[in-house]
C-alpha positions in Angstrom: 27.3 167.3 306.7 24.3 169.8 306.6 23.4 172.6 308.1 26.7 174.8 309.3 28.7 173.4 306.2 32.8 173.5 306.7 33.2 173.9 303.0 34.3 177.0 302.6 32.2 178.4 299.5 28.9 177.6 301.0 27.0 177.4 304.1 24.9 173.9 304.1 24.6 170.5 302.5 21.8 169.0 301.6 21.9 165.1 300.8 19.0 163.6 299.6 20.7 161.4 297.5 24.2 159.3 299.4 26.6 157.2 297.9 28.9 157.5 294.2 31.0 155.9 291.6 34.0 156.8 290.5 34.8 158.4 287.1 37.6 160.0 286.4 40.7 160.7 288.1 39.4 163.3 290.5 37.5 160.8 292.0 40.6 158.4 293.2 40.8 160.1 296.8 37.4 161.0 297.6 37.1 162.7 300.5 33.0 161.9 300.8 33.9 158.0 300.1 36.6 157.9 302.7 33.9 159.7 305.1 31.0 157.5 304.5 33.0 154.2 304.3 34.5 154.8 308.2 30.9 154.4 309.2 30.1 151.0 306.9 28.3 148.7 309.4 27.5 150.6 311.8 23.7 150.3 312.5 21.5 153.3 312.6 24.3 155.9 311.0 23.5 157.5 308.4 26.3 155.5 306.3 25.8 152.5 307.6 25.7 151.6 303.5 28.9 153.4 303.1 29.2 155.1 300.1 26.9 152.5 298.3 24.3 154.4 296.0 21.0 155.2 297.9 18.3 157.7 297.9 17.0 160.0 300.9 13.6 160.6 300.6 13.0 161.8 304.1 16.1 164.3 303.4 14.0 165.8 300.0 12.3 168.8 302.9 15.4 169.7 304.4 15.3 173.2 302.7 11.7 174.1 303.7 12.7 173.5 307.2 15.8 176.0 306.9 13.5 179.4 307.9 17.0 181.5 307.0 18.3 181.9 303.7 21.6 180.0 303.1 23.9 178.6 300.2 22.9 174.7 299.9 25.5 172.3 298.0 23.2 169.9 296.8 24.4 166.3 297.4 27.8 167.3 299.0 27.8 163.5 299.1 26.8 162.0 295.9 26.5 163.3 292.4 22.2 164.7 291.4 23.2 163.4 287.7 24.4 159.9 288.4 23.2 157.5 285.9 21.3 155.8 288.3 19.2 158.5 289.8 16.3 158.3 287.8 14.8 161.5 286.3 11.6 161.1 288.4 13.6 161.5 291.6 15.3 164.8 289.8 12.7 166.0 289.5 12.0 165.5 293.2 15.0 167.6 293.9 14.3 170.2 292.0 10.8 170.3 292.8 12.1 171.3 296.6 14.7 173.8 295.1 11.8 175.6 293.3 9.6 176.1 296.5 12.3 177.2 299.0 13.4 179.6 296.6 14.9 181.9 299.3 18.0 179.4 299.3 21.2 179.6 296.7 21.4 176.1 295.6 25.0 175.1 294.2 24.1 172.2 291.9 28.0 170.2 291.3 28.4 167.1 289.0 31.1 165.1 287.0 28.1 163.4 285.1 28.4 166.7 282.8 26.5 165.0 279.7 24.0 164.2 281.2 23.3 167.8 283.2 23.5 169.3 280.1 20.6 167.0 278.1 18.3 167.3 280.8 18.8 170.4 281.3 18.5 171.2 277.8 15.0 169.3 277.8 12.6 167.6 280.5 14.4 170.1 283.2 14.6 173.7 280.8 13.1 175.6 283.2 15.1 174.7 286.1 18.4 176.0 284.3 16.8 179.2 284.2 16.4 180.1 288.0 17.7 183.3 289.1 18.8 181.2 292.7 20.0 177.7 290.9 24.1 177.6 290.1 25.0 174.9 287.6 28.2 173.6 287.9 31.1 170.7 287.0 34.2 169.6 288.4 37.0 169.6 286.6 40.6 168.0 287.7 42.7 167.9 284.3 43.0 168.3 280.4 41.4 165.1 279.6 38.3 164.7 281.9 37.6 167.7 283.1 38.0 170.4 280.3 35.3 168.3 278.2 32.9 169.2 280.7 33.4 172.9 281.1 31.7 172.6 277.1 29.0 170.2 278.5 28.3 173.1 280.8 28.3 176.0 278.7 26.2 173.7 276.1 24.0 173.7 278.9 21.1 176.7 279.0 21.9 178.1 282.0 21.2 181.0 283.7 24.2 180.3 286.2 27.7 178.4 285.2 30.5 177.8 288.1 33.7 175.4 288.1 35.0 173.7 290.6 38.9 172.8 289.6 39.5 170.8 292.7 41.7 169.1 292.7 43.9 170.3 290.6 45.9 168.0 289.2 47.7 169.3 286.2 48.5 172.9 284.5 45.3 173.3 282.6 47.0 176.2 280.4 44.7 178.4 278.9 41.0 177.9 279.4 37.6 178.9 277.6 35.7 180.7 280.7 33.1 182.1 277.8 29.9 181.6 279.4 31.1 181.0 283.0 29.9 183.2 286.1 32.1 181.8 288.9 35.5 179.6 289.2 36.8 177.3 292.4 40.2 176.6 293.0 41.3 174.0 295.4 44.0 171.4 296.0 43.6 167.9 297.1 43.8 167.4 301.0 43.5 164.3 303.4 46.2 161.6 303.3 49.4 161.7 301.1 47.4 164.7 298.9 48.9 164.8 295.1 50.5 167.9 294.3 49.4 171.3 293.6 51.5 173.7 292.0 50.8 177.9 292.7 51.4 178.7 289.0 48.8 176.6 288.3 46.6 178.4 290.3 48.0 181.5 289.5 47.4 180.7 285.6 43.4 179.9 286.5 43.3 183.4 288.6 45.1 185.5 286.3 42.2 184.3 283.6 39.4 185.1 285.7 40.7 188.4 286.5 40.9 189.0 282.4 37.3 188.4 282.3 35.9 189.4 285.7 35.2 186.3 287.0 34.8 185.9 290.7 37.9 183.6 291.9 37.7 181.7 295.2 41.0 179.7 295.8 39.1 176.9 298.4 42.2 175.5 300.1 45.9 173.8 300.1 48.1 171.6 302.0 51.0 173.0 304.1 53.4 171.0 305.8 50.9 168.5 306.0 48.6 170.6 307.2 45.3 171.9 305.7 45.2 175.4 304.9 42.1 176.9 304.2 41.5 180.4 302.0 45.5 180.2 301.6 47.1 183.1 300.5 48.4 183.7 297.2 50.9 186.2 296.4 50.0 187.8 299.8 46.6 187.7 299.9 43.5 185.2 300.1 41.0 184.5 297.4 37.6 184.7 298.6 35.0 185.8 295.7 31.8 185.1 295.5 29.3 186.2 292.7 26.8 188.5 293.9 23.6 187.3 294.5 21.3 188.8 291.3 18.6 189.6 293.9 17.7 190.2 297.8 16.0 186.6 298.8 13.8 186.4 302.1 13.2 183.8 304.0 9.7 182.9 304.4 8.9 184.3 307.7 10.4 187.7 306.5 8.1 187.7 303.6 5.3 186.9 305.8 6.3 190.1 308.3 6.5 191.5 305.0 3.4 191.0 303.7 1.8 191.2 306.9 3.2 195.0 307.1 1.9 196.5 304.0 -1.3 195.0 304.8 -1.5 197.2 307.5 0.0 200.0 305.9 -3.1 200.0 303.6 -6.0 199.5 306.1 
């Protein structure tokens, strides 16, 4: 986790929050549960809690010490809207995302309610930053198409889904209002099932409405397949980003430059 992320639709993780509940049915395998618990007890690791709920304050800087811009999944490992997470500590978070503004942050939850009233309130602003994606996770009919409407209730600048895993035909979906979809099926041991039409159902709607589609990954005789092909060819898209970012020693040869163009 961190830096040099190996999920495939973004670069880094940033964790300052560790530790989750489970939900809903995409939860029942979880691959960050099944990663923090193999290091319960173990003293000085990192997960030496497991996956109990905690907060990282010493984490919250992470960003301002990445000089180079990158796409940050924000707590990889935990969930920013847990009910436990208290607003003040959100706040926190967001305060960091606002100030190394030359990242992408990819905000995920399953605690969609919630995103949406804060961000419909105490937190308005934040839903409108050009370099913030709001998104949910959605697994099947029940659980996770109710939050795709939490989302788009949400005032967001930036709305992406992550179906993964995908447990179910989802038939056909509302994708009003949503900027980016993620595919995946479940991986690790004894994965449930994935089925390509149901993939092929999702992609066929995005390409209707010119949604990027990125289908993350599959299993394969066992085996984890990464950008898998479908119909003879990976999915890979990514929205654009809406404008060039700079880290902040580019801005500061930047600025540096035009000062000396005008003396």
């Amino acid at each position: 986790m961190g830096d040099n992320s190996k999920i495939e639709w973004t670069d880094a993780s940033w964790n300052p929050v560790r530790g989750c509940d489970k939900i809903s049915p995409g939860c029942a395998r979880c691959y960050a549960e099944t990663f923090a618990e193999r290091f319960r007890g173990v003293p000085g690791h990192p997960y030496e809690q497991g996956f109990d709920l905690r907060f990282v304050p010493e984490k919250l800087d992470e960003p301002i010490r990445w000089r180079r811009p990158r796409r940050i999944f924000v707590n990889s490992m935990s969930d920013l809207f847990h009910e436990r997470v208290p607003e003040e500590y959100i706040a926190r978070v967001l305060q960091v995302m606002r100030r190394a503004d030359w990242h992408i942050y990819q905000v995920l939850t399953k605690r969609s309610e919630r995103m949406r009233d804060l961000l419909s309130g105490v937190f308005r602003e934040a839903a409108e930053w050009r370099h913030v994606w709001w998104g949910v996770s959605v697994e099947d009919k029940a659980h996770g198409l109710p939050r795709i409407n939490h989302l788009r209730a949400a005032p967001a600048r930036n709305r992406f889904l992550s179906i993964e895993p995908l447990l179910e035909d989802l038939g056909q979906i509302d994708l009003s209002g949503i900027h980016w979809v993620i595919v995946g099926g479940e991986s690790g041991r004894r994965p449930r099932p994935l089925e390509l039409d149901w993939v092929r159902l999702i992609r066929d709607q995005c390409q209707v409405r010119n949604i990027p589609f990125f289908f993350k990954q599959l299993v394969e005789k066992g085996r984890k397949v990464s950008l898998p092909l479908l119909d003879g060819r990976p999915w890979g898209d990514v929205p654009a980003v809406p404008e060039a970012r700079q880290g902040p020693q580019a801005a500061q040869a930047g600025q540096a430059a035009a000062a000396v163009a005008e003396s």
